[in-house]
Residue frames as a rotation matrix with the C-alpha (Angstrom) as fourth column:
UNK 1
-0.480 0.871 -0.108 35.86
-0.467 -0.149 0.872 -5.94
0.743 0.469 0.478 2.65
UNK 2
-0.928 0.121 0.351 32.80
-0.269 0.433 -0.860 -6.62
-0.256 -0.893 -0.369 5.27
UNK 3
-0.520 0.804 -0.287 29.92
-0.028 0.320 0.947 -8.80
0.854 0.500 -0.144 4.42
UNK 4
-0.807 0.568 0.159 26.90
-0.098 0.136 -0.986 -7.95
-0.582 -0.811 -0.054 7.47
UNK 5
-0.537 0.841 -0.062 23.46
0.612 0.438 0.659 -9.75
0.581 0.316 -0.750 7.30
UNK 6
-0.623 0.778 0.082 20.25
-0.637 -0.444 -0.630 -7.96
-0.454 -0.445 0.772 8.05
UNK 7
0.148 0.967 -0.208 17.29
-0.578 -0.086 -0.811 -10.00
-0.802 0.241 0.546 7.77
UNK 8
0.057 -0.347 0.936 19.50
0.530 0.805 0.266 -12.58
-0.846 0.481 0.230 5.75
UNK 9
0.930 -0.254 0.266 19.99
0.131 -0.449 -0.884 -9.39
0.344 0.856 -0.385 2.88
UNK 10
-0.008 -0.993 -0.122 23.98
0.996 -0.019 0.089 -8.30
-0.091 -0.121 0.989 2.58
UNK 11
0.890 -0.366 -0.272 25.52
-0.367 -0.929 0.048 -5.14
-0.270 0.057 -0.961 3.50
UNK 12
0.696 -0.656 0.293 28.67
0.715 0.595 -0.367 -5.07
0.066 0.465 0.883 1.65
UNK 13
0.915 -0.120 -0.384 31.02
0.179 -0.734 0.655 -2.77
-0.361 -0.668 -0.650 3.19
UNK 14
0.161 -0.811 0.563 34.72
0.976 0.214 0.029 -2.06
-0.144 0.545 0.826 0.78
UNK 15
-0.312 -0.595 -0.740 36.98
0.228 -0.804 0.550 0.48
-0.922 0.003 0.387 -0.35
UNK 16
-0.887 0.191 -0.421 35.90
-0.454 -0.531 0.716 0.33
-0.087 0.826 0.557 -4.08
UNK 17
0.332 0.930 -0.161 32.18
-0.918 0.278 -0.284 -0.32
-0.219 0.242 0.945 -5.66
UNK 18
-0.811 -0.066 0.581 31.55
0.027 0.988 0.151 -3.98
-0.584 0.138 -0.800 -5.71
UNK 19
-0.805 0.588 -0.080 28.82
-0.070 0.040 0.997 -5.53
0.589 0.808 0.009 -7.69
UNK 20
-0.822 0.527 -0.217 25.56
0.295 0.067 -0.953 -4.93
-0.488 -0.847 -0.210 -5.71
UNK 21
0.194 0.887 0.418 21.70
0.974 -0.224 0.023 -4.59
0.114 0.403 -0.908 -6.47
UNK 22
0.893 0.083 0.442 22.83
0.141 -0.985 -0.100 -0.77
0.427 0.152 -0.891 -5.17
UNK 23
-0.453 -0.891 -0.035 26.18
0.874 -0.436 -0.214 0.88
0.176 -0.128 0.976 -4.49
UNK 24
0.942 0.258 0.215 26.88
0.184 -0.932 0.312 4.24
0.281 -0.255 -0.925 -2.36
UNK 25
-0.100 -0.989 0.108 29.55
0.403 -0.139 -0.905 6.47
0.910 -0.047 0.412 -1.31
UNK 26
0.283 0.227 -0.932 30.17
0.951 0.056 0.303 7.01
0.121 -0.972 -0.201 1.91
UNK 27
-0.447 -0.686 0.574 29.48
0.424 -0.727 -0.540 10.08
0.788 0.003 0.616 3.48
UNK 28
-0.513 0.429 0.743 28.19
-0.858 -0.242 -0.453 9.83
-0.015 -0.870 0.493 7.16
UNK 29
-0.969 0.231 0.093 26.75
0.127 0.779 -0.614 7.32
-0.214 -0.583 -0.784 9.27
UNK 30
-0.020 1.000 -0.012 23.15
-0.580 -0.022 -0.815 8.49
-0.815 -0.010 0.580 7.84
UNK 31
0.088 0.263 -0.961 24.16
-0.771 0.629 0.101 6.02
0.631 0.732 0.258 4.90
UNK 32
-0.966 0.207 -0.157 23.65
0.246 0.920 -0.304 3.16
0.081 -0.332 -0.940 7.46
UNK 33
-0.700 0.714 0.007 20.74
-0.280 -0.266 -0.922 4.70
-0.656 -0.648 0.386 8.11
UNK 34
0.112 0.401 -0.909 19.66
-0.950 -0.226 -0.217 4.05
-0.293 0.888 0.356 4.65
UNK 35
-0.443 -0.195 -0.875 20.97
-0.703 0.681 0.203 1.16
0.557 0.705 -0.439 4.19
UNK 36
-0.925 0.372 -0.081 18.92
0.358 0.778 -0.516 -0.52
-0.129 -0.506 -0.853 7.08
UNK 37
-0.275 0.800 -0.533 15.91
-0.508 -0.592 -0.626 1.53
-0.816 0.098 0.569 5.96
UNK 38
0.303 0.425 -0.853 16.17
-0.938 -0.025 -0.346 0.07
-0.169 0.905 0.391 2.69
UNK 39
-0.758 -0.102 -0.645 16.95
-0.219 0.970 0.104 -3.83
0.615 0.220 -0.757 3.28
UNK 40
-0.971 0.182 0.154 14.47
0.011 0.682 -0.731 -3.68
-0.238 -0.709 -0.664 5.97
UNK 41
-0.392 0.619 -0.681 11.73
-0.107 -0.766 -0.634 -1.83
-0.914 -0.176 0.367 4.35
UNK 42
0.466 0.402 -0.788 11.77
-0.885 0.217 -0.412 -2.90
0.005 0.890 0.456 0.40
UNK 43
0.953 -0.096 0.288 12.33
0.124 0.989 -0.081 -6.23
-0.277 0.113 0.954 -1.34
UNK 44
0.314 -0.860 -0.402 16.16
-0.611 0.141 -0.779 -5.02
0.726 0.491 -0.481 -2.27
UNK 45
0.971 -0.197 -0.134 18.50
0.237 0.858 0.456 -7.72
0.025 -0.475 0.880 -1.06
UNK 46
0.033 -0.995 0.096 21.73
0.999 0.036 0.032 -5.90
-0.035 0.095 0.995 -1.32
UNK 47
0.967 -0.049 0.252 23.91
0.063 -0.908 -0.415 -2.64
0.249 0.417 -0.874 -0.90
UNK 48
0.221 -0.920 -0.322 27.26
0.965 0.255 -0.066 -1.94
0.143 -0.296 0.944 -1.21
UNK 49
0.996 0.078 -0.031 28.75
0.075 -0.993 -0.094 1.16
-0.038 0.092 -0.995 0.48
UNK 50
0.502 -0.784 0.366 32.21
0.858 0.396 -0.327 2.48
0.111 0.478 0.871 -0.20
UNK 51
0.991 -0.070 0.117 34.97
-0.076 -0.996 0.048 4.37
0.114 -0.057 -0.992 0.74
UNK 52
0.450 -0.893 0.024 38.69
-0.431 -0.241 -0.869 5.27
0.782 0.381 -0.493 0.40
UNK 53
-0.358 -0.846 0.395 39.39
-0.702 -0.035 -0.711 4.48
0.616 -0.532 -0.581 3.22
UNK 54
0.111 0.727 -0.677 37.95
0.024 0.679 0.734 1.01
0.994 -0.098 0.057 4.50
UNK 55
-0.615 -0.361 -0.701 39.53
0.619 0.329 -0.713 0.89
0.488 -0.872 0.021 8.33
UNK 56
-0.933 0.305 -0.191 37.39
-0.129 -0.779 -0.614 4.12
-0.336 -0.549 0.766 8.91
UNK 57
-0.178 0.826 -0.535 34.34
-0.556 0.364 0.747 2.99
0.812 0.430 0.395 7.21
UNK 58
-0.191 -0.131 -0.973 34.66
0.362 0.912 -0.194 -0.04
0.912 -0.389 -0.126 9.29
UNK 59
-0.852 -0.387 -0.353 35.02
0.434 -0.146 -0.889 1.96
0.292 -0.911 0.293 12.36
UNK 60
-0.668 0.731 -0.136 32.41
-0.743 -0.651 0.153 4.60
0.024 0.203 0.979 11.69
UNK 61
0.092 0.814 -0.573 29.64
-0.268 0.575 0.773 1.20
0.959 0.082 0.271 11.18
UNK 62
-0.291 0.070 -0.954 30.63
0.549 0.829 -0.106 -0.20
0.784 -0.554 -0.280 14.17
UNK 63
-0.989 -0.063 -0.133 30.45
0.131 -0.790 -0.599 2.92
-0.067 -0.610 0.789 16.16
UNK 64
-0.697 0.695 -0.177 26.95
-0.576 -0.396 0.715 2.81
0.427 0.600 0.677 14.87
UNK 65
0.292 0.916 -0.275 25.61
-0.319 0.364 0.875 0.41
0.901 -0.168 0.399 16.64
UNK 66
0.748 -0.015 0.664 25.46
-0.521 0.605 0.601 -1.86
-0.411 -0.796 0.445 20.07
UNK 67
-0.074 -0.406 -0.911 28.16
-0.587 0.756 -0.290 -4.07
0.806 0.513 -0.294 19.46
UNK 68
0.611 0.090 0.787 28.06
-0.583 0.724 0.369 -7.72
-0.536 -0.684 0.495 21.01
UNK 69
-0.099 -0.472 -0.876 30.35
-0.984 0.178 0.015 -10.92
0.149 0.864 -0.482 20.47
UNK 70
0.810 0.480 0.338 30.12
-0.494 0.868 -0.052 -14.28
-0.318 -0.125 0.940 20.18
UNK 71
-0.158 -0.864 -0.479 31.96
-0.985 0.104 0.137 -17.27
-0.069 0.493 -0.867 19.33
UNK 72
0.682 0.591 0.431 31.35
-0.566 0.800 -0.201 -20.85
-0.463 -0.107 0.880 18.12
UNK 73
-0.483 -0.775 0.408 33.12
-0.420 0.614 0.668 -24.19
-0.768 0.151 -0.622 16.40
UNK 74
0.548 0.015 -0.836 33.15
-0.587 0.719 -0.372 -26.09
0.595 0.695 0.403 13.18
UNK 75
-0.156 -0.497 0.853 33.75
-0.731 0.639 0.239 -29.25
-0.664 -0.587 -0.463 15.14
UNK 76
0.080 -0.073 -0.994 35.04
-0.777 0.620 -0.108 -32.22
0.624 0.781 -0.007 12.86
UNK 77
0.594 -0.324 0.737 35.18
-0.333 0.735 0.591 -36.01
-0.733 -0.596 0.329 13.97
UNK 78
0.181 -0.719 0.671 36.90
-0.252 0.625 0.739 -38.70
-0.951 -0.303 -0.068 12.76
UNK 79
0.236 0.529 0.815 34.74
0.844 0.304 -0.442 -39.23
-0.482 0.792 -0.374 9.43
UNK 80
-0.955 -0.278 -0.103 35.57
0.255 -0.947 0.195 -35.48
-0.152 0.160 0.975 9.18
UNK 81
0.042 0.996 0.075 31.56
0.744 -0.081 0.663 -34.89
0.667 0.028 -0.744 9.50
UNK 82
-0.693 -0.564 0.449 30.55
0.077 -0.677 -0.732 -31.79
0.717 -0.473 0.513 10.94
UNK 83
-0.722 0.155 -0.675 28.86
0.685 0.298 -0.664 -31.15
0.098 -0.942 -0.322 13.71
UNK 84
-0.897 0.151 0.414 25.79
-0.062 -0.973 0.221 -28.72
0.437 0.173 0.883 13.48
UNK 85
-0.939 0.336 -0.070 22.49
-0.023 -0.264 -0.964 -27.96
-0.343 -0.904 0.256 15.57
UNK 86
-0.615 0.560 0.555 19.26
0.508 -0.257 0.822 -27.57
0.603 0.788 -0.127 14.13
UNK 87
-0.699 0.299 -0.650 16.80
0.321 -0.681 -0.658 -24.35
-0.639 -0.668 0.380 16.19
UNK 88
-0.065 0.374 -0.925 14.02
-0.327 -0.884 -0.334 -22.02
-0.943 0.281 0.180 15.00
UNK 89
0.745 0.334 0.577 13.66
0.217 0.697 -0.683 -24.64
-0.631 0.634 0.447 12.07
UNK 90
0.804 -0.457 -0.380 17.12
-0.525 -0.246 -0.815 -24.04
0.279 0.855 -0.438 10.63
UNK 91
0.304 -0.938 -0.169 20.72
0.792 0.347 -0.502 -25.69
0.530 0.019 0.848 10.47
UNK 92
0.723 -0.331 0.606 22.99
-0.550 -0.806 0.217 -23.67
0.417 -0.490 -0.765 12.83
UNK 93
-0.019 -0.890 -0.456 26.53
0.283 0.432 -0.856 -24.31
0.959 -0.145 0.244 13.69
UNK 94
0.523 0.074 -0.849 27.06
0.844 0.093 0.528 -24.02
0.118 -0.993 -0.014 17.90
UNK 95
-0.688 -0.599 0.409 28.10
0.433 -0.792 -0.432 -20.48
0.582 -0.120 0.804 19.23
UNK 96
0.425 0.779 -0.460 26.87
0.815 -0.109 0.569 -18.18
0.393 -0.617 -0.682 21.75
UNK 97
0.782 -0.132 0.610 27.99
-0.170 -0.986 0.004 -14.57
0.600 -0.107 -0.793 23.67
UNK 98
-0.230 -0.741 -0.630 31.09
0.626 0.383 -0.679 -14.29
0.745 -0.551 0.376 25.34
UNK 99
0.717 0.581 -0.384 30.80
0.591 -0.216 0.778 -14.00
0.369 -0.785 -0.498 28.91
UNK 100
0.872 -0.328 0.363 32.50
-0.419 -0.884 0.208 -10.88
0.253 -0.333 -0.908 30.60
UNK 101
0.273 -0.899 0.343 36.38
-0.752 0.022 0.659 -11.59
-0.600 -0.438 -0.670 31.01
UNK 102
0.694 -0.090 0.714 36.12
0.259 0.957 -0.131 -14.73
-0.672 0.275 0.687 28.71
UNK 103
-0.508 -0.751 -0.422 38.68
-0.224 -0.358 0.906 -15.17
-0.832 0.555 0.014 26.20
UNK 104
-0.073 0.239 -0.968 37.24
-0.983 0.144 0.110 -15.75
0.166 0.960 0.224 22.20
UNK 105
-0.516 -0.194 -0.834 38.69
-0.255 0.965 -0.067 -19.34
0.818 0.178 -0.547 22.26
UNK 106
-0.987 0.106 -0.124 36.87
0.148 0.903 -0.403 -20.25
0.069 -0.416 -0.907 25.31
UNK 107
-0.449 0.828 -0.337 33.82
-0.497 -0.545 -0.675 -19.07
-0.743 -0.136 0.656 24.60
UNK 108
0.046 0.424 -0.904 33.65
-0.889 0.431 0.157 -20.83
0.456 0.796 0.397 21.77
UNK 109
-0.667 -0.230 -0.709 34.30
0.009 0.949 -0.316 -24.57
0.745 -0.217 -0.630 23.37
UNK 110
-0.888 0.455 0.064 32.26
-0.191 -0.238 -0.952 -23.52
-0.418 -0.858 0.298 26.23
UNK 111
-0.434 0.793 -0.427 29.54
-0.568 -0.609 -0.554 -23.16
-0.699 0.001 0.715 23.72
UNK 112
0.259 0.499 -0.827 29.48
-0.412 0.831 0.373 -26.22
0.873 0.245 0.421 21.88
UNK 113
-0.904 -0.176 -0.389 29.71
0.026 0.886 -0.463 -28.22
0.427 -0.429 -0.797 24.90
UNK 114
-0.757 0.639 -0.134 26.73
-0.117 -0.333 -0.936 -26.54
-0.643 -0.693 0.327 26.52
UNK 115
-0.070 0.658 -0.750 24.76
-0.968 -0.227 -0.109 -26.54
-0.242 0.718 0.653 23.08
UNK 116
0.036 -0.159 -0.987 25.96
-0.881 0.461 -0.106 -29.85
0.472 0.873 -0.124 22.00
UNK 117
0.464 -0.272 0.843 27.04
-0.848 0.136 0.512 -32.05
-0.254 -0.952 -0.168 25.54
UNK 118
0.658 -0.741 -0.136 30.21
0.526 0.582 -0.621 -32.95
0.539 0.337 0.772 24.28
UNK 119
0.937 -0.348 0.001 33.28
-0.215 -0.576 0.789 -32.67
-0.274 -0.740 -0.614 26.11
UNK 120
-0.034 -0.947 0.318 37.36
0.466 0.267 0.844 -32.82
-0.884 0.177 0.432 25.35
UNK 121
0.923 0.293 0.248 37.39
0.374 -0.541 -0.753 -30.55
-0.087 0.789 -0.609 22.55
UNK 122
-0.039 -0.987 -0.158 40.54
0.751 -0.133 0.647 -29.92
-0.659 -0.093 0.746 20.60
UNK 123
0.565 0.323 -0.759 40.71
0.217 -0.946 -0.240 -26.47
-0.796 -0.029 -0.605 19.91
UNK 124
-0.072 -0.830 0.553 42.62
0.997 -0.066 0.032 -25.82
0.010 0.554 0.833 16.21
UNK 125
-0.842 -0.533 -0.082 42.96
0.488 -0.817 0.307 -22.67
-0.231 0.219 0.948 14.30
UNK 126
-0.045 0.705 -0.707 40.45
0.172 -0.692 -0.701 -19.71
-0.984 -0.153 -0.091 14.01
UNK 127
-0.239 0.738 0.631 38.77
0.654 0.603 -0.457 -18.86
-0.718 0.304 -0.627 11.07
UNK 128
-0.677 0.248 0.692 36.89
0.098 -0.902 0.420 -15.80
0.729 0.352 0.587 10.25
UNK 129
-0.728 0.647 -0.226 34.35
-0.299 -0.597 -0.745 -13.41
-0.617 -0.474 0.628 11.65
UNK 130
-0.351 0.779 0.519 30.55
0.880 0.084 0.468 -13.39
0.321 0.621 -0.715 10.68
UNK 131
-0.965 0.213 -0.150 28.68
-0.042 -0.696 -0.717 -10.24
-0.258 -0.686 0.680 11.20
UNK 132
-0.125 0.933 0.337 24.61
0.725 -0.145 0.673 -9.48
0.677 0.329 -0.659 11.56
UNK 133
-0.983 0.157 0.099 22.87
-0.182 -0.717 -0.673 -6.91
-0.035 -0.679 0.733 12.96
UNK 134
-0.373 0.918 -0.136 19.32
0.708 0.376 0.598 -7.04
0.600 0.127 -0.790 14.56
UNK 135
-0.504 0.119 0.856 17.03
-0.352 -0.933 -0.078 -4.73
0.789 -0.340 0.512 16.44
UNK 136
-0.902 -0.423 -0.086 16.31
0.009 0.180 -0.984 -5.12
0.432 -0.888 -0.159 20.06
UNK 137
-0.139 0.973 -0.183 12.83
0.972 0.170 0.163 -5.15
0.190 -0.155 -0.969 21.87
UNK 138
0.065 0.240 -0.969 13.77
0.689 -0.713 -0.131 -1.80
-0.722 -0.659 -0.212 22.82
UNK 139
0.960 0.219 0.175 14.14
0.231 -0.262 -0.937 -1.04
-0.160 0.940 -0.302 19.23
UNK 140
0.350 -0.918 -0.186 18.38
-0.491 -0.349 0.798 -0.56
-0.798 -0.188 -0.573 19.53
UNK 141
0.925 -0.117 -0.363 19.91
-0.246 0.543 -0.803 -1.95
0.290 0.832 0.473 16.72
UNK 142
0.374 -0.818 0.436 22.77
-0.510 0.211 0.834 -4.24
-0.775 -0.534 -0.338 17.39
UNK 143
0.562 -0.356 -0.746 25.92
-0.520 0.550 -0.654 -5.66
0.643 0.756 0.124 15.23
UNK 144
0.583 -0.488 0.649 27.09
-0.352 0.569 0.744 -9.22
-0.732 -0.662 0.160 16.61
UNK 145
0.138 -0.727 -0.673 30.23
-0.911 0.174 -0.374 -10.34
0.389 0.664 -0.638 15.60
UNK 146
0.969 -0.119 0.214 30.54
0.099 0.990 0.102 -14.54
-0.224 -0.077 0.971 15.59
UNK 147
0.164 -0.907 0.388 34.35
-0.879 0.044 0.474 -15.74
-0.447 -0.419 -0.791 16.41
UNK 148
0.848 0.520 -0.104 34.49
-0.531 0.827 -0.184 -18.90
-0.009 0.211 0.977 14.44
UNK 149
-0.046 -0.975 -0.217 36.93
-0.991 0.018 0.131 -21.81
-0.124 0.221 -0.967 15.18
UNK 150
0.083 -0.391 -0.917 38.15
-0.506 0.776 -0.377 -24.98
0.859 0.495 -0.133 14.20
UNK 151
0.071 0.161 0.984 37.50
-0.973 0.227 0.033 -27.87
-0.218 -0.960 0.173 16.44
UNK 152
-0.416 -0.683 -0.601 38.16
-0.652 0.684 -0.327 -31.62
0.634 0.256 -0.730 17.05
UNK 153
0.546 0.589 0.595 35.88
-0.814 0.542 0.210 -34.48
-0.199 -0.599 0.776 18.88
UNK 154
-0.727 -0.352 -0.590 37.86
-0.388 0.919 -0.070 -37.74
0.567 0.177 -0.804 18.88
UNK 155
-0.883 0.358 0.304 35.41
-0.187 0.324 -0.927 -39.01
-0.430 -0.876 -0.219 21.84
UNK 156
-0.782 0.404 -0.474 32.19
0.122 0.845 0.520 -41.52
0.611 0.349 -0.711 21.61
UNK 157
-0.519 0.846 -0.121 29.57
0.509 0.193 -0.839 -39.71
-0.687 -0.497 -0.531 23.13
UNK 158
-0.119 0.628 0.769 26.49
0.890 -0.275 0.362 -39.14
0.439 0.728 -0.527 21.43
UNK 159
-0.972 -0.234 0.034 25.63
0.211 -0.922 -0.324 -35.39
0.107 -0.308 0.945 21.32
UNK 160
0.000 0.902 -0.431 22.60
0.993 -0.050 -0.104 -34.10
-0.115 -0.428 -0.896 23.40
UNK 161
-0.135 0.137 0.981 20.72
0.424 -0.887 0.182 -30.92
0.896 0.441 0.062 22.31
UNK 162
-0.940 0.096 -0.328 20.61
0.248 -0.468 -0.848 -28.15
-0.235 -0.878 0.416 24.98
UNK 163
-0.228 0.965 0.133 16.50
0.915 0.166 0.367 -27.92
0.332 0.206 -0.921 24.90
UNK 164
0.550 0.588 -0.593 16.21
0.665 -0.738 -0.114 -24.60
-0.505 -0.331 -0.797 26.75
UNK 165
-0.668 -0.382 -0.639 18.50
-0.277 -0.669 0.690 -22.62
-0.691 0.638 0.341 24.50
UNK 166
0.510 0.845 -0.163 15.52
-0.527 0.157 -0.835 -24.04
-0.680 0.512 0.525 22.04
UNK 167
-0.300 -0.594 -0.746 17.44
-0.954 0.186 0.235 -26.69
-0.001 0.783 -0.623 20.40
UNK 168
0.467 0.884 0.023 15.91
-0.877 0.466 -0.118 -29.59
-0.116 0.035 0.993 18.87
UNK 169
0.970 0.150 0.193 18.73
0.011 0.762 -0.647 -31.48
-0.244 0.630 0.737 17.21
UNK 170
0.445 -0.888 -0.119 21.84
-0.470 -0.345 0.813 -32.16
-0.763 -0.305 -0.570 17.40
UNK 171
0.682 -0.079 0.727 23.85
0.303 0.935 -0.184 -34.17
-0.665 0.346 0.662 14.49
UNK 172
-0.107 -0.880 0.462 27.04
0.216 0.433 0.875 -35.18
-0.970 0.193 0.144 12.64
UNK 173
0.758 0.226 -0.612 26.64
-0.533 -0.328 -0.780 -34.02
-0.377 0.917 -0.128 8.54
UNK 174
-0.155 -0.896 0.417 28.98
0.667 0.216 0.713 -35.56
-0.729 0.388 0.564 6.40
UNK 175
-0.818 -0.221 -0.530 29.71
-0.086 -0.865 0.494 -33.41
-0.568 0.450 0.689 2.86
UNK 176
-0.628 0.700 0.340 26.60
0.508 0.038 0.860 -34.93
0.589 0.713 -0.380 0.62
UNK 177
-0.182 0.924 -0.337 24.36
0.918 0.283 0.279 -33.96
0.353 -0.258 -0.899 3.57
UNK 178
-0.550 -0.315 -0.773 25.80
0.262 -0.945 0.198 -30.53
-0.793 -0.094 0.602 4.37
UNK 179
-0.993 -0.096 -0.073 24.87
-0.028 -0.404 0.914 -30.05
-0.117 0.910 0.398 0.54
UNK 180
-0.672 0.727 0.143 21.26
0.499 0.301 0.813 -31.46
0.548 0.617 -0.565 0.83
UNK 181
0.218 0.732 -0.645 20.01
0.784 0.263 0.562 -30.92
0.581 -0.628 -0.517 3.95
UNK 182
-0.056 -0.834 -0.549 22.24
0.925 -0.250 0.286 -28.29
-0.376 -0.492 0.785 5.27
UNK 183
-0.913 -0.198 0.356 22.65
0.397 -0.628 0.669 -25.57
0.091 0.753 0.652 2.57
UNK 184
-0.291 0.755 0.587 19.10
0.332 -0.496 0.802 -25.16
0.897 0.428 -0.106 1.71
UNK 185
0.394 0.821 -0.412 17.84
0.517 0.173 0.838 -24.73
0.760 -0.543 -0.357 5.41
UNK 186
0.078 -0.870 -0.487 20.63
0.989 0.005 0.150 -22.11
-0.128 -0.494 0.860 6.98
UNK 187
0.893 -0.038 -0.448 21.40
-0.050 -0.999 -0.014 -18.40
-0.447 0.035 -0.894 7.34
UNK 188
0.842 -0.504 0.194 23.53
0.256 0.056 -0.965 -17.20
0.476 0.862 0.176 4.62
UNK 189
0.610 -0.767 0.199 26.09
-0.772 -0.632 -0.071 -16.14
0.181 -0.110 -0.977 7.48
UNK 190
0.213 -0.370 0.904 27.03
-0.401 0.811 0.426 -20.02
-0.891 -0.454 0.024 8.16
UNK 191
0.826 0.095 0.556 27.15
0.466 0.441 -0.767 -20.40
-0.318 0.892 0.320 4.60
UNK 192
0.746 -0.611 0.266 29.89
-0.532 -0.786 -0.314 -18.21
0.401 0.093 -0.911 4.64
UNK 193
0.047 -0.740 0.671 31.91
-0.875 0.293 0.385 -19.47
-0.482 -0.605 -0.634 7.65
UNK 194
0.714 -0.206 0.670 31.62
-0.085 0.923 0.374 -22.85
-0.695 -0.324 0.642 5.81
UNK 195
0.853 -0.471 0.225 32.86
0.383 0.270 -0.884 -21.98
0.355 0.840 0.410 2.56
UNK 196
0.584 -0.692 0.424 35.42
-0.805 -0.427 0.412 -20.08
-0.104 -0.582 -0.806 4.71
UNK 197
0.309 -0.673 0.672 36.67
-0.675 0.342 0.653 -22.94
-0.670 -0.656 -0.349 6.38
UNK 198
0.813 0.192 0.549 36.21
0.259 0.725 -0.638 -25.13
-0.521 0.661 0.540 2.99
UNK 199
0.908 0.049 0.417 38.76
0.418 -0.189 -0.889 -22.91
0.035 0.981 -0.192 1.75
UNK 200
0.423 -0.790 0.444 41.35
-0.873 -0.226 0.432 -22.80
-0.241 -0.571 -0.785 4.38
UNK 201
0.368 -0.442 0.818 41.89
-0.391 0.725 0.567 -26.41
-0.844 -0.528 0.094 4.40
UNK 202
-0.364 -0.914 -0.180 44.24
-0.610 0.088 0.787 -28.02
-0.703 0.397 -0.590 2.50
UNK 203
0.527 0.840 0.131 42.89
-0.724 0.524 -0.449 -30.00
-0.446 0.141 0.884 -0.11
C-alpha cells in the first residue's frame, strides 16, 4: 500500500478497497487524472484507488508523473529529542533533493548539516519513504519521494538555521513537545515518517 499527499489530502494507492471518503478501480492512468482533479478541485480529502495487482499500479502512478528524490534524518541526541526545523510557518524534519550521482544516505546527512549546521552525524538505519506530489510553475505535476533515515548527534554545537533555504528555526523537541507543538503545526507526511520511526524502535 502507498499513502501520496496532494495539498495535505491522501491518495491511497492498494491492491484491495481500503476505507476512504471514495474508492476506485483502476483502469488507466486517467484515474490519476481524477483523482488530482478531485482532491484539488473539491473539499474531498481522500481517495483510494485499487488494483490486483499493486507493483503495476505503483508503476503506472509513477510513470505518471516527473519523479524527483529527496532524502532527510530523524536525528536523535542524547536526551533522545529530535531534531526538527521550523519554515513556511510549519514544523519540518531536515531533507532536501539528491544531487546527481549522490547516494540516498548521503544526501540525507548532507542535508541536515546544511539545513541544521551540525556536523559528525551517525548515520543508523533507514526508515520509510514519504510521497507528495505538486505542480510546477510550468504547470507539470511532480511526485517527490523523501528517503528518511535514522540519525545520531552526540556533539555540543548549537544548531544554526540555514536562512536562505527560508528557515527560521532550528530546535531539539523532546516527546511532550513533539505532541504539543509539533503535531498540530506539520504536514501530515512527517506525521507519518514519525509514527514510522515510533514504531520501528524497540520499546
Amino acid at each position: 500500500m502507498y499513502k501520496v499527499f496532494i495539498n495535505e489530502k491522501k491518495i491511497v494507492l492498494s491492491q484491495e478497497p481500503q476505507d476512504s471518503p471514495k474508492t476506485l478501480n483502476y483502469d488507466g492512468t486517467h484515474s490519476f487524472d481524477f483523482a488530482i482533479d478531485l482532491l484539488t478541485n473539491t473539499p474531498s480529502q481522500g481517495l483510494n484507488i485499487y488494483h490486483h495487482d499493486i507493483d503495476q499500479l505503483w508503476a503506472d502512478f509513477k510513470g505518471f508523473f516527473r519523479n524527483i528524490e529527496a532524502a532527510g534524518g530523524i536525528v536523535l541526541d542524547p536526551e533522545n529529542k529530535i531534531l526538527f526545523i521550523h519554515r513556511l510557518g510549519k514544523w519540518d524534519l531536515p531533507k532536501g533533493k539528491i544531487e546527481k550521482g549522490e547516494s540516498k544516505e548521503l544526501a540525507a546527512v548532507r542535508e541536515v548539516e546544511e539545513e541544521c549546521g551540525i556536523f559528525d552525524l551517525e548515520l543508523k538505519d533507514f526508515i520509510n519513504s514519504t510521497y507528495h506530489i505538486y505542480t510546477e510553475r510550468d504547470g507539470q505535476k511532480v511526485l517527490k519521494t523523501t528517503y528518511w533515515f535514522e540519525m545520531f548527534y552526540a556533539g555540543t554545537g548549537t544548531p544554526i538555521p540555514q536562512v536562505e533555504e527560508g528557515i527560521t528555526e532550528v530546535g531539539w523537541k523532546n516527546e511532550a513537545e513533539i505532541e504539543s507543538e509539533i503535531l498540530p503545526s506539520t504536514f501530515q507526511n512527517i506525521k507519518l515518517i514519525l509514527n514510522d520511526f515510533k514504531n520501528k524502535k524497540p520499546q
